[in-house]
N, C-alpha and C positions, 0 to 999 in steps of 0.2 A: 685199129683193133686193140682194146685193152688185157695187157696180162692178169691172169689168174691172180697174181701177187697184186695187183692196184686193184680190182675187183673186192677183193678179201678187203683189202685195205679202205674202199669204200664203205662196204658193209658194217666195216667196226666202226667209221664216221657215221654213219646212222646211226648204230647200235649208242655211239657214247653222245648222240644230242639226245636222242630217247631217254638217258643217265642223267640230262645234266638239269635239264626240267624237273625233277624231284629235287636235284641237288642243288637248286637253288631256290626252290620254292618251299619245299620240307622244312622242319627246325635243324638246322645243322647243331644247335646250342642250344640246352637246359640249363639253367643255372635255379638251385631252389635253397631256400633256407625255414629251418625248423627250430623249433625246441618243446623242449619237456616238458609239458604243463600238465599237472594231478596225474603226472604219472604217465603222460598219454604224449606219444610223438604227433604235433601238429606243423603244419607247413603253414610258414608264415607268410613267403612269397615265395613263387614262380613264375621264371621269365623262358621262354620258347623263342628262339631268333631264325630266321632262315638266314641266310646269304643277302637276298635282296631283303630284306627288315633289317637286316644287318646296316647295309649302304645306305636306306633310308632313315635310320637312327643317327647314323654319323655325319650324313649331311645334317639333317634337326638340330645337331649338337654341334653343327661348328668346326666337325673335325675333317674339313674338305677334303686335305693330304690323301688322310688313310678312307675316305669313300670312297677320292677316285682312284687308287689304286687298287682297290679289292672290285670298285665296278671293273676297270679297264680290265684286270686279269683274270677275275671271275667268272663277266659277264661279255665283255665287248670281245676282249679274244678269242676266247672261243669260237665265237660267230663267224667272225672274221674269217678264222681257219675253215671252217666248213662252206663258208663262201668262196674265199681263197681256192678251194679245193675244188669245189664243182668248175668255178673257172677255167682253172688248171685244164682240167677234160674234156672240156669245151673248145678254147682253142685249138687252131691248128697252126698258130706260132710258135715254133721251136724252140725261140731266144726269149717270147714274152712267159711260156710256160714253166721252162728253166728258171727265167728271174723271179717268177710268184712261186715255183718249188721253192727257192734258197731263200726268202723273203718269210714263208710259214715258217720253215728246220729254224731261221733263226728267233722268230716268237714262238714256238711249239716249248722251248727250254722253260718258257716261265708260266706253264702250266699251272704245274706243279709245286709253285709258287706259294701261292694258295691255298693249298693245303697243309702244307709244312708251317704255314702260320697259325691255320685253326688249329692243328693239332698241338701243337706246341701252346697254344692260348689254354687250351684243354687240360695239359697237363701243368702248366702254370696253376689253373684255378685249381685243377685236384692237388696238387703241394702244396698249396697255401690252405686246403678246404680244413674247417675249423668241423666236428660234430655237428654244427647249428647248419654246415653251407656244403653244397653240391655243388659238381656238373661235371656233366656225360655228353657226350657228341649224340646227337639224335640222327636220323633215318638221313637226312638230308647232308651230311657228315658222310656218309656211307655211299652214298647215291653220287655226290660230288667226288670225292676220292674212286670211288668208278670209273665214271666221266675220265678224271682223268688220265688212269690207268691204258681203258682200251684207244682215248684218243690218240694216247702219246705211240701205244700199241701199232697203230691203225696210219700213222705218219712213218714210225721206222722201217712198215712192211714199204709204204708207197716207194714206185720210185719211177724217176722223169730220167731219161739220157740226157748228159749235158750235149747241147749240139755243139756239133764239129766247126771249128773255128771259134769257139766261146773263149774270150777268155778269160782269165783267174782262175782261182779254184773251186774244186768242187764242197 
């Protein structure tokens, strides 16, 4: 029988894959630049990136490193956890539920990850933005930092007893 507290804890794991689908399909990134002509503000370009146009630009370009690491903690972890976690509930081994609990707590940390970089990229571009250059975090910015708000939410509610004769720590 599952506690109220992993119940809840489930629900916010729906609630934040239901989050993460905008948040990574949405433009997390505008970047536009203008200038003056006859007086008149014209946009001279604009670019709109999701998360995954994101990974798939940086693969195009060469930049493997930072793809796979924005797919791996973006896109691949996430999953994982909500996999990880219906497993978890599934079983009825003690020790194998326990070691996929303490296996998610220790990828759960690099959520968050991810965001702390767009954001920061964000406020990079807005310091350096010239009158002629923008950019603002779009819906998909919002929708991802969601995500990973109630997941990380929705892991510190869960919780598995360690069984009796486990050893190490908790």
């Amino acid at each position: 029988l599952m506690s109220l507290r992993n119940i809840i804890a489930v629900v916010l794991t729906l609630i934040s894959l239901v989050l993460l689908i905008p948040g990574l399909t949405e433009p997390a990134l505008t970047i536009t630049a203008s200038m003056k002509l006859l007086g008149q503000e014209r946009e001279l370009f604009r670019q709109e990136q999701s998360i995954l146009q994101a990974v798939q630009n940086l693969f195009e370009s060469r930049n493997f490193f930072v793809g796979i690491l924005v797919l791996v903690f973006s896109i691949v972890v996430p999953f994982i956890k909500a996999a990880v976690l219906g497993f978890i509930l599934s079983t009825r081994k003690a020790y194998t539920r326990y070691r996929l609990f303490l296996f998610v707590r220790s990828i759960s940390k690099w959520a968050m990850a991810d965001v702390f970089v767009v954001a920061i990229f964000i406020a990079f571009l807005a310091a350096v933005a010239t009158d002629n250059l923008d950019a603002f975090a779009g819906k998909g910015f919002y929708y991802f930092a969601a995500y990973c708000l109630v997941s990380n939410l929705a892991f510190q509610l869960f919780h598995i007893d360690k069984p009796q004769g486990y050893p190490g720590r908790a």
